[in-house]
N, C-alpha and C positions, 0 to 999 in steps of 0.2 A: 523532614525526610531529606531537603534540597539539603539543608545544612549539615547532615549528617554526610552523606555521600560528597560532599563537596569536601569535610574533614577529612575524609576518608585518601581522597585522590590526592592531597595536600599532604597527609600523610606519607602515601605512597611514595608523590615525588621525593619528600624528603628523604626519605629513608635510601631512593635509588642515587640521588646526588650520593650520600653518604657513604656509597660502595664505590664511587670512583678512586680510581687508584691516582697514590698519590705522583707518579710518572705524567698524570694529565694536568700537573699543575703548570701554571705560564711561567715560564721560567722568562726571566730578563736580566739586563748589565745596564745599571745606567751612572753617570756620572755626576759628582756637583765638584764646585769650583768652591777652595774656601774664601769666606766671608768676613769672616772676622780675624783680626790679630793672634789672635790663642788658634785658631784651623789652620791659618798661614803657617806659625811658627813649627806645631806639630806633625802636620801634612804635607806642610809645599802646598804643589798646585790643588789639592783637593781626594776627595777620595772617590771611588767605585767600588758601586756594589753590586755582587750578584744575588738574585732572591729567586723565589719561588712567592706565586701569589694565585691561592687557588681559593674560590670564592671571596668570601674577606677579610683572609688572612694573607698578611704576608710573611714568610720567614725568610730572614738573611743568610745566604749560603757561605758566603768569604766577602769579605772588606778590604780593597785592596789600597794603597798610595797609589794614585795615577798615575805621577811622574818619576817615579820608583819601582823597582821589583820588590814592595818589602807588602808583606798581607797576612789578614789574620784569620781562621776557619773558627768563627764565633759558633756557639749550642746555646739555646733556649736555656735562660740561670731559673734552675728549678728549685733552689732554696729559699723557701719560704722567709726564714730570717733576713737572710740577708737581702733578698727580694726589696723586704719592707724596708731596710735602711740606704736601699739604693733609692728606693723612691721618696722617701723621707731628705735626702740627700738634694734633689733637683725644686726643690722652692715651688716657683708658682708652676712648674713644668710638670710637677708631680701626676702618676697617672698615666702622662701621653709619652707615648713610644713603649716600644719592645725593649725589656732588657735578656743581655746575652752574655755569658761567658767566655773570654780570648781563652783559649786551648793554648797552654804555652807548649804541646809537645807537637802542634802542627801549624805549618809552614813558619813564618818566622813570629807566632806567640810570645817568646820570652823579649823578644827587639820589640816590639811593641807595644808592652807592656811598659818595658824600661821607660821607650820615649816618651809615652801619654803618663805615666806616673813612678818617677824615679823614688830605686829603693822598692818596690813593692813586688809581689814575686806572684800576685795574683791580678786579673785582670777583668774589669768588666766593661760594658759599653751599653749605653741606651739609646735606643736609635730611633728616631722619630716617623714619622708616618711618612712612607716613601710615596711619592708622589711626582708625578709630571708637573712639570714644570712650576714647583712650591719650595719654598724655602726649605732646609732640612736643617735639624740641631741633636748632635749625639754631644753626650754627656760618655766622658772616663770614668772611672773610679777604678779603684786598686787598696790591698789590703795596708793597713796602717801598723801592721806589727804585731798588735795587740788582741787580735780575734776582729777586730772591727773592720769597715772600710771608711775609704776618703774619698771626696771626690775632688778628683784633680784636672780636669778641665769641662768646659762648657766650649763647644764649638759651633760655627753658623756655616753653614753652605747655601751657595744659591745652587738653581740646577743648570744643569753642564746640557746634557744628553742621554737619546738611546745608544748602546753599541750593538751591534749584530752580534747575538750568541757563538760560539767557535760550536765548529762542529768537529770532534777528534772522534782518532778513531776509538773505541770500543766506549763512545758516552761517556767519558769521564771529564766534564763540563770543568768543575772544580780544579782538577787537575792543569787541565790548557790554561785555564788563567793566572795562575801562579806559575808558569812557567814564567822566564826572567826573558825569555825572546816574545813573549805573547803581543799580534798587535803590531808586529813589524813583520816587512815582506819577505815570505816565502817559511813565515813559520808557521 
């Protein structure tokens, strides 16, 4: 009977997490410095990202160059096929990180795409488990022409920092960061 009622409550709570809206997720901006030779060459100083991370999930909102206005509004890559050849593609990394689709028709998708995998007119990235103060490693890939994908770089980041979220006017988070003044004073 204890263990029924205790199912029960466990339940319940789950079911009430489950209604929270996704507005109550923690939104954060943090920053890594790249790492490795192939991060430097692609990045400069590193990238920032902003995500949403609500229980234990995190999702990526925009991918910006830190020392650049150049950024990209990645989507959760929901194709199954190509899913599996992206992760077929990352060796013993296989599995770990989120991969995500570069949007080439927003913010600057198609320059992005270009630099991380020239010639390719599609864009993907896998981004590894974001975390305080932990290494980070996204993996490019980009289409190969032929229906298939490539993967065209492996990059290392250490971690940089938090930054304070912008607060704009009417919530348009996404927006303020890809602004090209973002982060300098008085904008």
């Amino acid at each position: 009977m204890i263990a029924r009622t205790a199912l029960a409550g466990l339940a319940a709570t789950l079911l009430g997490l489950a209604a929270v809206p996704a507005h109550a997720a923690d939104k954060r901006m943090v920053t890594y410095d790249s790492a490795s030779p192939e991060a430097r060459r692609l990045t400069g100083a590193g990238l920032t990202f902003v995500f949403t991370r609500q229980f234990f999930q995190t999702r990526i909102l925009a991918v910006r160059a830190t020392a650049v206005p150049v950024g990209v509004v990645p989507r959760p890559s929901r194709d199954a096929a190509v899913n599996r050849q992206l992760d077929a593609l990352m060796g013993e990394d296989r599995g770990k990180g989120a991969l995500y689709e570069i949007d080439p028709e927003k913010a600057e998708g198609k320059v992005m795409i270009q630099a991380f995998c020239p010639g390719s007119v599609k864009g993907w990235l896998a981004i590894g488990a974001v975390n305080d103060r932990k290494p980070l490693r996204v993996y490019a890939f980009g289409d190969d022409g032929s229906g298939g994908v490539r993967k065209c770089a492996a990059m290392d980041f250490t971690w940089r920092g938090d930054w304070q979220m912008p607060r704009p006017k009417g919530g348009d988070t996404r927006k303020a960061v890809f602004r090209p003044d973002y982060g300098r004073p008085g904008s």
